[in-house]
C-alpha positions, -999 to 999 in steps of 0.1 A, spaced: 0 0 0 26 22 -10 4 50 -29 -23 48 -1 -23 76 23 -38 52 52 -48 82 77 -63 103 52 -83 77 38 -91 71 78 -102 108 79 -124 105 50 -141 75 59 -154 94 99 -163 127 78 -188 107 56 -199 88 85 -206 117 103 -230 130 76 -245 91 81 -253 100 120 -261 143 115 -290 123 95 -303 104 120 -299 135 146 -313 161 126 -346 139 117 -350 128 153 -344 166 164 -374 179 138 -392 147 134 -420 165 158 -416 194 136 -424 174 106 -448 161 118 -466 189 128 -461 209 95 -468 185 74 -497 168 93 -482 137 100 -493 111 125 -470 85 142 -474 57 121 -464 81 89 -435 92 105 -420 58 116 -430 47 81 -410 80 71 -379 69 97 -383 37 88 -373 42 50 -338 53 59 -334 22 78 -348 -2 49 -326 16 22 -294 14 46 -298 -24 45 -309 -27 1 -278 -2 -1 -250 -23 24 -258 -57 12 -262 -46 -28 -223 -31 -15 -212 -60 0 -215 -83 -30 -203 -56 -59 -175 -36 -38 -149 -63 -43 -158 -61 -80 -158 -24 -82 -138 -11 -54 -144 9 -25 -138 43 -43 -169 41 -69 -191 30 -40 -182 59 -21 -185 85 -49 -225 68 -57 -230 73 -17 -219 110 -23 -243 113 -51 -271 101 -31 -267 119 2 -269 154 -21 -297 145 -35 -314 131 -3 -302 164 13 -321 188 -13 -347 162 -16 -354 170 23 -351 209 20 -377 214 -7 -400 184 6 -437 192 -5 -455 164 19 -452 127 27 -442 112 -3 -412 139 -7 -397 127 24 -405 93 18 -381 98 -13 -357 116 6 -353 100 34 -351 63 11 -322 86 -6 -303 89 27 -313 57 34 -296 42 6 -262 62 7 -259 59 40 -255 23 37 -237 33 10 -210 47 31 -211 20 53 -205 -8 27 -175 6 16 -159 24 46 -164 -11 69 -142 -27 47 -120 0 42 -113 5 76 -106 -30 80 -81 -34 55 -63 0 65 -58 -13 98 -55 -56 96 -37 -56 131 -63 -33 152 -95 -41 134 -120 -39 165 -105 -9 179 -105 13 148 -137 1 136 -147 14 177 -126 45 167 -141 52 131 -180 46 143 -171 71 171 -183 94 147 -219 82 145 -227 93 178 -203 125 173 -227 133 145 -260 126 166 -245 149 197 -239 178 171 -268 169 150 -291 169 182 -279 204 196 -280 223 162 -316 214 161 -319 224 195 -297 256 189 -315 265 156 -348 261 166 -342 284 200 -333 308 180 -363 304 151 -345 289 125 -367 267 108 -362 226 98 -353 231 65 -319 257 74 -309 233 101 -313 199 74 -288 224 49 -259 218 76 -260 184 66 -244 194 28 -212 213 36 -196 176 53 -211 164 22 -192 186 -5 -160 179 15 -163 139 19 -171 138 -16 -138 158 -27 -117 143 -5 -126 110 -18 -122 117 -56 -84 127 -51 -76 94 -32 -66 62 -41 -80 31 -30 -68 2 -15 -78 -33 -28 -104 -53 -2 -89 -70 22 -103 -105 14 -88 -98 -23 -56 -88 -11 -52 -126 14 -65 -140 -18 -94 -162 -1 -120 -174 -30 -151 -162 -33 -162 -197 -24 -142 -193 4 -163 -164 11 -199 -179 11 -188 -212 27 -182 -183 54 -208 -166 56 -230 -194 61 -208 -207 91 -224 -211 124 -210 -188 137 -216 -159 116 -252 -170 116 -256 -165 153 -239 -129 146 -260 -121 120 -289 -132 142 -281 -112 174 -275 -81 148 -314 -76 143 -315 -72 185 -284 -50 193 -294 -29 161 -328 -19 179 -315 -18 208 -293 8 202 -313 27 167 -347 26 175 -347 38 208 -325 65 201 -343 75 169 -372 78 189 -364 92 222 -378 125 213 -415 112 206 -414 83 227 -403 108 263 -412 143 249 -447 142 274 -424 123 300 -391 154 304 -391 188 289 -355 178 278 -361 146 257 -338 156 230 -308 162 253 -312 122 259 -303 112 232 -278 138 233 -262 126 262 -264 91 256 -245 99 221 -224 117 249 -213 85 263 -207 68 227 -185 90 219 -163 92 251 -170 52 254 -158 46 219 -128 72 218 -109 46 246 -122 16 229 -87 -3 226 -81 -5 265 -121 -20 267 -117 -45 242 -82 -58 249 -96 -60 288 -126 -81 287 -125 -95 248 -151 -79 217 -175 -110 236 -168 -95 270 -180 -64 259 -209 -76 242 -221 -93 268 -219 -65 291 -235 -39 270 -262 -62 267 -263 -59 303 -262 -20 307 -288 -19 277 -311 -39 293 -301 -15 327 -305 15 309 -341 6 288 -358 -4 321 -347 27 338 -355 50 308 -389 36 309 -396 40 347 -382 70 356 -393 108 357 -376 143 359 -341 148 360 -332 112 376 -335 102 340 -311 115 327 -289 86 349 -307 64 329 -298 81 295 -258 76 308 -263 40 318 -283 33 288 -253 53 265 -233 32 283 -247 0 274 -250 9 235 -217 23 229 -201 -8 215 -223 -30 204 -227 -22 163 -185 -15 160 -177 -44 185 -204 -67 165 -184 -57 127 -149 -63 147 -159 -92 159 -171 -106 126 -135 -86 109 -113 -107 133 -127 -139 139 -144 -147 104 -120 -130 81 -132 -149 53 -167 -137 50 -146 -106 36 -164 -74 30 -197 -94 20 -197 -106 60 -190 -73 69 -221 -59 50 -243 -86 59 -240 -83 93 -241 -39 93 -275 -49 67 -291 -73 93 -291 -46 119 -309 -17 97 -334 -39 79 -344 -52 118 -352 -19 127 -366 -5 96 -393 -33 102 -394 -27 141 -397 8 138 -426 6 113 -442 -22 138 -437 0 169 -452 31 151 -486 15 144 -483 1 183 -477 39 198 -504 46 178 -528 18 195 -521 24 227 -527 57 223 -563 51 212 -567 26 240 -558 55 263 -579 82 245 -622 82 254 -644 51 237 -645 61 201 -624 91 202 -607 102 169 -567 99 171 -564 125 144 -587 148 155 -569 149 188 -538 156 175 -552 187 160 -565 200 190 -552 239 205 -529 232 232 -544 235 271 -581 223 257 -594 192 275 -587 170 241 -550 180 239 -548 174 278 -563 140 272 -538 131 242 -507 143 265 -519 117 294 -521 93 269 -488 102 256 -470 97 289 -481 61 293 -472 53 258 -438 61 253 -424 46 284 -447 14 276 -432 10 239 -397 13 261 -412 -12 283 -418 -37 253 -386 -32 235 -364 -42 271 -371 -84 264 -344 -76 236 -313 -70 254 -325 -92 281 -323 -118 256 -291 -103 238 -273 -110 277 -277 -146 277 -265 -147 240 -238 -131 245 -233 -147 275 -231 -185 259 -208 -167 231 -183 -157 256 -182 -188 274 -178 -207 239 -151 -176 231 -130 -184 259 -133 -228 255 -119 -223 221 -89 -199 239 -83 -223 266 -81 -255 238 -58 -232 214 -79 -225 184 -64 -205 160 -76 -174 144 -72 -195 111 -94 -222 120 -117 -208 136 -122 -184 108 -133 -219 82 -156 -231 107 
């Protein structure tokens, strides 16, 4: 890799991940906004969130079988294409369908970026693969925290939805230079020279099947709830926003001293035990009130921080084989779970705030209604039961995410004690 300039290509690869994560921050920041302007009810606007999640997934695993073909430069310059028109797309939107498009737009080159900066991260760095795949998805929460406060920071001072979505292009503009000027490594799979039958006969291994598996749960876990703090606890804190703020708080500080984690208690260690804290953090989230839940938001943040870079290292280290396609899979398992989960969860807020509502009451009606009449006093109650009750029904997931991980640690260290080689273990 004589010609490749590793760090800058490193650089690159967090800048267009952060425009990946201000996406997600921004939308959860004015998806109340948006919902209002453009009349929205719940179950439109986790269809609407949804899409990004669905075209992530379409986008990562199209990636993962082409980007050894065409390299991880033409992927990258198609992702830059897509979040510019996603961008404008959301700026000008008209209605539903608008940022339906959009938002499938981002969607797609999001995963986009994913597909080919996974790969490319792991083939910069073959000896540290784990911790700089921690250090490089630092940058999704990084994005969320800034994300987050600009909407907070533009809309205390007036500035509508649309100025505050416009941020989003000037990371854009500079990603997609940077990227054009820079040669490319080959994939790392191509470079070992492991088959692409190699490859498949990897990707259907037990083990990554169990990985791929426990993806859809830490994916949620982690996504969804932080996609939809704002709606879920807006009627619970005045300060739902700055949850998901300060959880993405705790990502970022969690993930920025990544190596000493890892090396300590093993990439199943740590999965195990931000199983653990998720499950922690969900509960509390879902129970408490006032300013003693914002505890919850740190042990929550806690619990989330490694999970989706831990899950690609561990897949990066210990199936090597499975090459970029692996890589993809598993990152494409996680958003397609919660583009369905989201969608599912939308239409359940939605229930139970009928069930809450007065026999035969109209949902949309209610939603209409001037602020401090006895209809929009009824919909607020039944907006603080809601929210913390979706939390409530999303908590069996990283309860059962503990005792998986759990069983893979326990495997994880049998294999140590019995001397099982990377190499082996990587054709199982």
């Amino acid at each position: 890799m004589q010609n490749i300039q590793r760090s800058k290509l490193f650089w690159a690869s967090c800048l267009a991940l952060l425009v990946t994560s201000l996406s997600f921050g921004i939308r959860a920041g004015i998806l109340n906004q948006l919902g209002v302007e453009f009349q929205l009810n719940a179950s439109e606007l986790s269809t609407i969130t949804a899409t990004a999640f669905w075209g992530f997934p379409l986008a990562i695993v199209v990636g993962g079988f082409v980007v050894d073909a065409i390299g991880m430069k033409r992927l990258l310059v198609a992702a830059f294409i897509l979040h510019l028109t996603g961008i404008l797309l959301t700026i000008f939107a008209q209605g539903y369908w608008t940022l339906f498009l959009s938002t499938l737009c981002v969607g797609l080159a999001n995963g986009t970026v994913e597909a080919a900066c996974n790969p490319l991260v792991a083939t910069l760095y073959p000896e540290n693969k784990t911790t700089r795949l921690n250090y490089f998805h630092l940058w999704f929460p990084g994005g969320a925290v800034i994300g987050t406060l600009l909407v907070v920071f533009f809309t205390n001072l007036g500035i509508g939805w649309q100025i505050q979505v416009a941020v989003m292009l000037i990371p854009t503009v500079i990603y997609g230079f940077l990227f054009s000027k820079l040669e490319f490594p080959v994939t790392e799979r191509v470079a070992s020279g492991y088959t692409t039958r190699d490859m498949y006969k990897a990707v259907l291994s037990p083990l990554f099947l169990f990985m791929f598996i426990c993806m859809f749960g830490t994916a949620i876990t982690e996504l969804f709830t932080g996609q939809w703090i704002d709606v879920l606890l807006r009627n619970v804190t005045d300060n739902a926003l700055l949850i998901l703020t300060l959880t993405a708080g705790v990502q970022v500080l969690g993930r920025a001293f990544a190596e000493p984690v890892v090396h300590k208690f093993s990439p199943s260690g740590v999965l195990f035990l931000s199983a653990v804290l998720s499950a922690l953090g969900l509960y509390l989230l879902s129970t408490l009130t006032g300013n003693s839940i914002f505890l919850a938001a740190i042990v929550f943040g806690l619990g989330v921080t490694y999970f989706w870079p831990t899950m690609i290292g561990f897949v990066a280290e210990n199936i090597p084989k499975s090459g970029a396609l692996g890589l993809n899979l598993v990152g494409g398992a996680g958003m397609f779970a919660v583009s369905i989960y989201t969608m599912f969860m939308g239409n359940f807020y939605d229930r139970i705030l009928a069930e809450r509502l007065p026999a035969g009451a109209n949902l949309e009606e209610y939603a209409k209604a001037a602020p401090g009449t006895e209809m929009a006093n009824a919909l607020d109650n039944a907006k603080n039961l809601a929210g913390p009750e979706v939390l409530q029904a999303t908590l069996i997931i990283p309860i059962i995410l503990a005792f998986a991980f759990g069983g893979l640690f326990l495997y994880m260290r049998s294999r140590k004690k019995k001397g099982v080689n990377d190499s082996r273990y990587a054709a199982a």
